[in-house]
TIDO-847749 format. One line per field, with one value per atom (N, C-alpha, C, O): chain; x, z, y; residue number from 0. Coordinates in nm, 4 decimals. Atoms other than C-alpha are relative to their C-alpha. Example, Ala and Ser with C-alpha at 12.3 -4.5 7.8 and 13.67 -1.06 7.14 Angstrom:
! TIDO-847749
chain c(A_A_A_A_A_A_A_A);
east c(0.0890_1.2300_0.0900_0.1936_-0.0820_1.3670_-0.0770_-0.0261);
up c(0.0000_0.7800_0.0000_0.0665_-0.0060_0.7140_0.0730_0.0899);
north c(-0.1190_-0.4500_0.1200_0.1181_-0.1190_-0.1060_0.1090_0.2198);
resi c(0_0_0_0_1_1_1_1);
! end
This chain:
! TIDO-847749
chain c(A_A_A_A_A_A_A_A_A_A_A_A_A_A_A_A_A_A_A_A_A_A_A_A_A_A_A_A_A_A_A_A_A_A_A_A_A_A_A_A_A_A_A_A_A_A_A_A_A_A_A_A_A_A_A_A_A_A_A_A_A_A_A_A_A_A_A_A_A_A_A_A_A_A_A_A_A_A_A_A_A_A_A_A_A_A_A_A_A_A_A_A_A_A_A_A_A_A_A_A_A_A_A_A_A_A_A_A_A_A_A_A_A_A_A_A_A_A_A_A_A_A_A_A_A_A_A_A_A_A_A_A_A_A_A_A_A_A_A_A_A_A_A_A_A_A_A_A_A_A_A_A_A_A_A_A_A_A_A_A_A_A_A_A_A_A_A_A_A_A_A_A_A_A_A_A_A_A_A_A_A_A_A_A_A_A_A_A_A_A_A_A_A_A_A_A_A_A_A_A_A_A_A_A_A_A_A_A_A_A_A_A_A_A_A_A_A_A_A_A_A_A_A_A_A_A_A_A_A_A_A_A_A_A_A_A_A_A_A_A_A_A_A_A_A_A_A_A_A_A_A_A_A_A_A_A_A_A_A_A_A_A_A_A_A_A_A_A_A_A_A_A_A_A_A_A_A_A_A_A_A_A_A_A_A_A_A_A_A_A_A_A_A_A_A_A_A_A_A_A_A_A_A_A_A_A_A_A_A_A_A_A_A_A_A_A_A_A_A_A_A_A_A_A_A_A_A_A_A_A_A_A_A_A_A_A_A_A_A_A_A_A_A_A_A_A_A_A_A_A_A_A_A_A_A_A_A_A_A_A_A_A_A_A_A_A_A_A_A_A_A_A_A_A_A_A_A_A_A_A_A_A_A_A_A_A_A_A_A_A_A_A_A_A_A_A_A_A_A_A_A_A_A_A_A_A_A_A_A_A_A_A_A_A_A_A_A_A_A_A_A_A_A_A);
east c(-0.0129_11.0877_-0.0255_-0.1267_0.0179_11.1238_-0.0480_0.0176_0.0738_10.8326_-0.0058_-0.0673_0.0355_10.8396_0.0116_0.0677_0.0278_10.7729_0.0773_0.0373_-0.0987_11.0836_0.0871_0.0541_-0.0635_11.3238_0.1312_0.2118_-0.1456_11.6216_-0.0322_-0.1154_-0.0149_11.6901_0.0774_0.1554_-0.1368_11.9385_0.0886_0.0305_-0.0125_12.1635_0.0384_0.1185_0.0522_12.0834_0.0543_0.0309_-0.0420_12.2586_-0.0934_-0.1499_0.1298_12.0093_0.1267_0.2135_-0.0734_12.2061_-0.0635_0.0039_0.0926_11.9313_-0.1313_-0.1721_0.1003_11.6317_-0.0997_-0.0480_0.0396_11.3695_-0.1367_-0.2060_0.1394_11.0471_-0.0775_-0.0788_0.2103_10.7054_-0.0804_-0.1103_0.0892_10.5220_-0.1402_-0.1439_0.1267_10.1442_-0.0937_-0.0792_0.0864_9.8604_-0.1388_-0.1441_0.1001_9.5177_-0.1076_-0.1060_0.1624_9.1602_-0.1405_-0.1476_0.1336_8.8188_-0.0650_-0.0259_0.0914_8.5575_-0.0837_-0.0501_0.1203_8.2033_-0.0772_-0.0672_0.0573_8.0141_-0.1219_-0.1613_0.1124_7.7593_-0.1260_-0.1344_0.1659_7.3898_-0.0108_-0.0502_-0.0211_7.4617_0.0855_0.0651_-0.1072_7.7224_-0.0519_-0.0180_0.0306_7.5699_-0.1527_-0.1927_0.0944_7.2618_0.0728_0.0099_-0.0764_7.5120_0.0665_0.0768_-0.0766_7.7037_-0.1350_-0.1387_0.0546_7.3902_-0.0601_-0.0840_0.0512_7.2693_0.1022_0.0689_-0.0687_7.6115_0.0213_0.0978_-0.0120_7.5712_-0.0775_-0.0276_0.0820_7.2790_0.0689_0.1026_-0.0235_7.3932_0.1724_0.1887_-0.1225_7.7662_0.0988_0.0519_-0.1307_8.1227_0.0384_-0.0106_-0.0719_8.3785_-0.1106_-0.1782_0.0810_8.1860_0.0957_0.1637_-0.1091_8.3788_0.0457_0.1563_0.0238_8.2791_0.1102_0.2022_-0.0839_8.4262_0.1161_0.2192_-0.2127_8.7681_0.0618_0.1801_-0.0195_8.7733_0.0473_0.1506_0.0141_8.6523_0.1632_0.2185_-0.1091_8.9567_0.1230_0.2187_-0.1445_9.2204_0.0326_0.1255_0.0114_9.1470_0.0739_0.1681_-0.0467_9.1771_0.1634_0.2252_-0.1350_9.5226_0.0845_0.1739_-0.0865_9.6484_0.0447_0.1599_0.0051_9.5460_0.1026_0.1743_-0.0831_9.7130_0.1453_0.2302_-0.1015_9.9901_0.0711_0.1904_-0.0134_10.0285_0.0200_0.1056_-0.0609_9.9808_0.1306_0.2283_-0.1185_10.2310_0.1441_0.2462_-0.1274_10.4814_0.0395_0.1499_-0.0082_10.4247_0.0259_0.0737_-0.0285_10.4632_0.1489_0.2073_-0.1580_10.8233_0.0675_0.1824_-0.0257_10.9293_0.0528_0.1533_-0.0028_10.8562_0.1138_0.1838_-0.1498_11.1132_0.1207_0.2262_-0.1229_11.3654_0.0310_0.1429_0.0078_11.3276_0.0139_0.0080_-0.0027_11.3737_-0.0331_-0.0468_0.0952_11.2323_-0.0538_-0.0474_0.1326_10.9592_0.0251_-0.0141_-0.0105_11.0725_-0.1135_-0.1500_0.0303_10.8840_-0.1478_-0.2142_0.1413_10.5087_-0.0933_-0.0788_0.1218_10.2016_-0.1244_-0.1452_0.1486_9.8488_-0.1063_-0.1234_0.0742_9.5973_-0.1769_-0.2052_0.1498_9.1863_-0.0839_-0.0826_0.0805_8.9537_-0.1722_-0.2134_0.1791_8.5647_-0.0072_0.0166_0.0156_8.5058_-0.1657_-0.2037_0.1669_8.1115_-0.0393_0.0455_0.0598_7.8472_0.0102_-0.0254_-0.0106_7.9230_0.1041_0.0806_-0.0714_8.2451_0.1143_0.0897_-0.1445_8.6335_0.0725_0.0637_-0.1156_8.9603_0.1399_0.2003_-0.1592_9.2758_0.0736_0.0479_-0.1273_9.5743_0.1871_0.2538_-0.1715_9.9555_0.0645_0.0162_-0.1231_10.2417_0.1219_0.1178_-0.1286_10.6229_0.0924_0.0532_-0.1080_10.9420_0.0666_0.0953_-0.0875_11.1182_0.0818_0.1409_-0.1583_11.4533_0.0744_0.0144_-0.0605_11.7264_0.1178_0.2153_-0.1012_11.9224_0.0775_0.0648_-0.0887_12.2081_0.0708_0.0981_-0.0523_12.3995_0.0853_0.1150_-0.1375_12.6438_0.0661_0.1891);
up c(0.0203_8.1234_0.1327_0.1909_-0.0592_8.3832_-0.0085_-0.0664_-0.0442_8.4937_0.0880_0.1943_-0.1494_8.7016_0.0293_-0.0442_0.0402_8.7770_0.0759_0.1020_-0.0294_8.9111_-0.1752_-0.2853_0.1304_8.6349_-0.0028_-0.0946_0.0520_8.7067_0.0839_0.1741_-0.0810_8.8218_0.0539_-0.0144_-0.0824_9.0975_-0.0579_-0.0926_0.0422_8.9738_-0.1775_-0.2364_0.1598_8.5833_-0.0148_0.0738_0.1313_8.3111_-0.0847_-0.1282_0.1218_8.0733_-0.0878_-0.0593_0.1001_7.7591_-0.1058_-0.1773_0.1212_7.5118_0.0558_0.1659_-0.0419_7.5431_-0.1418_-0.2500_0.1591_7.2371_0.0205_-0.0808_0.0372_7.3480_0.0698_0.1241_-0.1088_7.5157_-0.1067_-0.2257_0.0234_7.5284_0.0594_0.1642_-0.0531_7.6069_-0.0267_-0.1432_0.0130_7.6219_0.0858_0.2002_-0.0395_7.6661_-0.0229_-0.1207_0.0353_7.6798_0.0900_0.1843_0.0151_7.6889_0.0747_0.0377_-0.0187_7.8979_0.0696_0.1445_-0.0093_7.9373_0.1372_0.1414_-0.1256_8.2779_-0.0816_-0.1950_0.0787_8.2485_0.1263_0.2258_-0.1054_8.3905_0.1086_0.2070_-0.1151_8.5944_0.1095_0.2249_-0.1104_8.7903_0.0383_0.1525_-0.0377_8.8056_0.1004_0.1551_-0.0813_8.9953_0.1164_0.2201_-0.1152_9.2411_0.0561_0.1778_-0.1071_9.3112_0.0410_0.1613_-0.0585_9.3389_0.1604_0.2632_-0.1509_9.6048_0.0886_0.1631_-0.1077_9.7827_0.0185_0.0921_-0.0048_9.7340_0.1139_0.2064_-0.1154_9.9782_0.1304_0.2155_-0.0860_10.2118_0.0032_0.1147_-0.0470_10.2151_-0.0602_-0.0938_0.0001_10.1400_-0.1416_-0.2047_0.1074_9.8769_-0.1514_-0.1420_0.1025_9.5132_-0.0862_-0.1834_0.0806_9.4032_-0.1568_-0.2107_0.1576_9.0440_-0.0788_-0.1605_0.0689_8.9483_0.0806_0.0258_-0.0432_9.1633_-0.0854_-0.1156_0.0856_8.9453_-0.1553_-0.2194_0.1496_8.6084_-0.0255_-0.1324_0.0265_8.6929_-0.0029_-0.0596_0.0192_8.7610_-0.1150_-0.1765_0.1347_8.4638_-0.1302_-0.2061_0.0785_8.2713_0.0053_-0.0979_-0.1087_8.4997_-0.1102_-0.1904_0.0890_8.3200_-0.1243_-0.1675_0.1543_7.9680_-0.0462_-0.1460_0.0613_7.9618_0.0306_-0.0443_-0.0040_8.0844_-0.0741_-0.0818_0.0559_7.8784_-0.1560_-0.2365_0.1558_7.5480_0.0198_-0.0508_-0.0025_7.6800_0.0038_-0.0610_-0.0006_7.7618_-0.1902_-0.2446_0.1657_7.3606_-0.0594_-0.1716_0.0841_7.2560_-0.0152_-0.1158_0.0155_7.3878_-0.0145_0.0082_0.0313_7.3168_-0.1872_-0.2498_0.1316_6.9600_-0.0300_-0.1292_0.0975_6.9485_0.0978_0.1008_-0.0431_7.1431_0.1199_0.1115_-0.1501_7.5145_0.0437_-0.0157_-0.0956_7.8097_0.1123_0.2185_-0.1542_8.0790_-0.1245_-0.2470_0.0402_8.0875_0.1509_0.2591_-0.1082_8.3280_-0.0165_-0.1241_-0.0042_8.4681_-0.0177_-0.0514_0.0254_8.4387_0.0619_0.1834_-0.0541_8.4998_-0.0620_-0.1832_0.0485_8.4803_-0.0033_0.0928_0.0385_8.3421_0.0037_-0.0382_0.0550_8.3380_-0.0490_-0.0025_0.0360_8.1522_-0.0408_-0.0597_0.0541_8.0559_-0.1472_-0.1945_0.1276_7.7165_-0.0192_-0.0839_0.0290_7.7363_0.1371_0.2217_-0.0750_7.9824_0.0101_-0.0731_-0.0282_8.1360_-0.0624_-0.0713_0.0573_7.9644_0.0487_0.0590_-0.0012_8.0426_-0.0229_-0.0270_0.0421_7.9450_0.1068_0.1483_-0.0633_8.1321_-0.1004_-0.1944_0.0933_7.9596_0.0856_0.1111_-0.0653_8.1242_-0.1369_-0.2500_0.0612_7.9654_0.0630_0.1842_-0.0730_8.0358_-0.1417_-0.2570_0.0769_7.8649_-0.0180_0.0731_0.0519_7.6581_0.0205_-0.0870_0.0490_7.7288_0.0186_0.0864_-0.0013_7.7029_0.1174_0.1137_-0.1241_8.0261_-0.0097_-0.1023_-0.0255_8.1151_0.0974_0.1247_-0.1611_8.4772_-0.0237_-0.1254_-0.0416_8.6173_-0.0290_-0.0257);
north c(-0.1436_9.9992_0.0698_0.0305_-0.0568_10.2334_0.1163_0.2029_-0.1024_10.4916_0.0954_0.0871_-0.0763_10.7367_0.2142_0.2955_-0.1196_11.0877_0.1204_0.2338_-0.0948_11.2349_0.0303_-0.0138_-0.0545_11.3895_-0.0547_-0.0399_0.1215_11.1364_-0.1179_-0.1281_0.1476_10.7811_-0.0361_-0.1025_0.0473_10.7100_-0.0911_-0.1940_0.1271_10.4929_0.0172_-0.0553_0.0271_10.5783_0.1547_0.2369_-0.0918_10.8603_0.0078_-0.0925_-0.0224_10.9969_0.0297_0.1122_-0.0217_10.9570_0.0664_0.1405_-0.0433_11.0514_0.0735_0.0365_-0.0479_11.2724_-0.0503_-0.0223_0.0547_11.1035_0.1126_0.1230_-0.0816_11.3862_-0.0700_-0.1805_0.0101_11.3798_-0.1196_-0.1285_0.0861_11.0813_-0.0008_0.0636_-0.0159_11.0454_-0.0799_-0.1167_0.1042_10.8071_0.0313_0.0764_-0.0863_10.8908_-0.0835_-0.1582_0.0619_10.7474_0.0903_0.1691_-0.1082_10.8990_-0.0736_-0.1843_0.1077_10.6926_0.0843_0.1760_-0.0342_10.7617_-0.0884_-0.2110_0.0617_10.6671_-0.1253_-0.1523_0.1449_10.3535_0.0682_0.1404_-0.0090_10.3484_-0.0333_0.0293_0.0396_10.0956_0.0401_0.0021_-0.0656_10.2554_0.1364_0.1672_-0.0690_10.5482_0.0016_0.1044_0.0313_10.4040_-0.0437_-0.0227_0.0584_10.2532_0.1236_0.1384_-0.1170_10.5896_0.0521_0.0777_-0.0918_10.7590_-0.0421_0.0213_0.0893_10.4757_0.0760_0.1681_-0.0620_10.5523_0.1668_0.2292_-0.1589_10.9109_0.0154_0.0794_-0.0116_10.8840_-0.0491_0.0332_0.0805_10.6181_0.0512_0.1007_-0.0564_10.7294_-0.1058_-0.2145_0.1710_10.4762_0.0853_0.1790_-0.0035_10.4542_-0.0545_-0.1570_0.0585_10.4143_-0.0889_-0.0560_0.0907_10.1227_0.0007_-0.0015_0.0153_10.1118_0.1413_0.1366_-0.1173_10.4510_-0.0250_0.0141_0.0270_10.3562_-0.0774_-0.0619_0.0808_10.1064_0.0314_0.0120_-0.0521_10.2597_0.1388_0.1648_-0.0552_10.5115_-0.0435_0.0092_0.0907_10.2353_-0.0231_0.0293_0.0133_10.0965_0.0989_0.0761_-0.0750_10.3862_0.0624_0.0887_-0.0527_10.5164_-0.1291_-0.1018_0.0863_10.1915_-0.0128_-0.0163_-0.0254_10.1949_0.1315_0.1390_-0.1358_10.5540_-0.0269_0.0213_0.0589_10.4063_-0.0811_-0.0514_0.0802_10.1214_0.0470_0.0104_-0.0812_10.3610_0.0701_0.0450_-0.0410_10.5722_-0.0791_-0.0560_0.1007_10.3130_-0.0592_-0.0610_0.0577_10.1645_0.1114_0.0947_-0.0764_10.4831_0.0531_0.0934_-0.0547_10.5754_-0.1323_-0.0942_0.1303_10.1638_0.0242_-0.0094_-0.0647_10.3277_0.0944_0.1146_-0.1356_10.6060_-0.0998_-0.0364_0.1009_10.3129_0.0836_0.1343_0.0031_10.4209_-0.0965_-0.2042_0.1031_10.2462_0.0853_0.0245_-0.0767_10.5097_0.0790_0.0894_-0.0969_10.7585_0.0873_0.0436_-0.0470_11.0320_0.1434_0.1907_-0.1175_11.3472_-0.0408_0.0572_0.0472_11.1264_0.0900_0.1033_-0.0502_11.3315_-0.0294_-0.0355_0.0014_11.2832_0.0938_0.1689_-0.1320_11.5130_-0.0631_-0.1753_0.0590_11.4700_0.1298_0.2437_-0.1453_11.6955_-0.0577_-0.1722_0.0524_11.6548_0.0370_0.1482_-0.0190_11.6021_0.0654_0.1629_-0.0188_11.6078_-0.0311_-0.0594_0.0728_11.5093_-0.1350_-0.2185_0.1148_11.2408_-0.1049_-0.2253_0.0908_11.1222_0.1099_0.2301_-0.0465_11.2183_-0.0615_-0.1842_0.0606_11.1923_0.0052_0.1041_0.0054_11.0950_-0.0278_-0.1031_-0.0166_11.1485_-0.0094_0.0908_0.0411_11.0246_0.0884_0.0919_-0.0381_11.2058_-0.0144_-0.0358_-0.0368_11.2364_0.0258_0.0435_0.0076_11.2503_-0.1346_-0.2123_0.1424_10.9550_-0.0261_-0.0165_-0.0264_10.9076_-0.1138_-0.1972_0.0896_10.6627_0.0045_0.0795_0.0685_10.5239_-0.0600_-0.1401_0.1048_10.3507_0.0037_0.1206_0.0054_10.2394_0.1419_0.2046_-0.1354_10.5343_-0.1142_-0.1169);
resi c(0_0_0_0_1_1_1_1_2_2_2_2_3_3_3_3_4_4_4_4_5_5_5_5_6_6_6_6_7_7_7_7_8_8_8_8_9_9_9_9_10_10_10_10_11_11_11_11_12_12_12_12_13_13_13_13_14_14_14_14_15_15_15_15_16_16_16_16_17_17_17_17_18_18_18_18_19_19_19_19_20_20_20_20_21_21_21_21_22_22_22_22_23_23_23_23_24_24_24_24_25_25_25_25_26_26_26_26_27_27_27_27_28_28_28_28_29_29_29_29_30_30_30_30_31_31_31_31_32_32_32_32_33_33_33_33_34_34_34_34_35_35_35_35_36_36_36_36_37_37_37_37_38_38_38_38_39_39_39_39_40_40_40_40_41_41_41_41_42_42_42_42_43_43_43_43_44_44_44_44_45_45_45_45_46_46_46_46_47_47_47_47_48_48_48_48_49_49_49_49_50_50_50_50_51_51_51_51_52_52_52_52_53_53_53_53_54_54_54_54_55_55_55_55_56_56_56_56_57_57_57_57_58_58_58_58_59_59_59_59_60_60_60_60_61_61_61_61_62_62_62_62_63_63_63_63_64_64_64_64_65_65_65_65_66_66_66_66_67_67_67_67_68_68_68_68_69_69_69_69_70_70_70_70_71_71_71_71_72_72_72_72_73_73_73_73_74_74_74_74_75_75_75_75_76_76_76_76_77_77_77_77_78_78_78_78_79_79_79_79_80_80_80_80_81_81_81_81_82_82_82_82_83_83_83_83_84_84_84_84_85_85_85_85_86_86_86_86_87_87_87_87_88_88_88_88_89_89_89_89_90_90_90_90_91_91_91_91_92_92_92_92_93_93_93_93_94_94_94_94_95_95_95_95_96_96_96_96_97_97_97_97_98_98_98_98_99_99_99_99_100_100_100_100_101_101_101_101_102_102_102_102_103_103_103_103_104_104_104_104_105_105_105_105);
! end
């Protein structure tokens, strides 16, 4: 399936438009990681753990979204953006969206 977050595909005819897809997860910081940023908060550097804890998540929202337009019989996902918001202390949500649509060669 092709991703991506322009609004066409070189190459590719949007024959079908199937609607907004989206995939989303919530995740809450850990103890342990937060003793480690606060170390590098002092001392300075990249805080690995949360580059991480956001890859992670960057994926998962990905991965729902992709199953979700598979569901209405896609084969791209154009126009992708990512959104983050705070649910509570100490927990947020990333959320991927785009549009569903069905491709085929010029």
């Amino acid at each position: 399936m092709i991703i991506t977050t322009t609004e066409a595909i070189p190459g590719k005819q949007i024959k079908r438009i199937l609607g907004i897809v989206r995939g989303n997860t919530i995740r809450a910081r850990h103890l342990g990681r937060d003793i480690t940023a606060a170390f590098k908060n002092i001392t300075g550097g990249e805080i690995t753990e949360y580059t991480k804890l956001m890859a992670e998540s960057r994926e998962q929202c990905l991965d729902r979204m992709r199953e979700e337009a598979l569901t209405l019989g896609a084969n791209a996902v154009i126009g992708v953006r990512f959104m983050t918001s705070s649910m509570m202390q100490n927990a947020s949500e990333l959320l991927a969206y785009g549009t569903a649509v069905y491709v085929e060669d010029d």
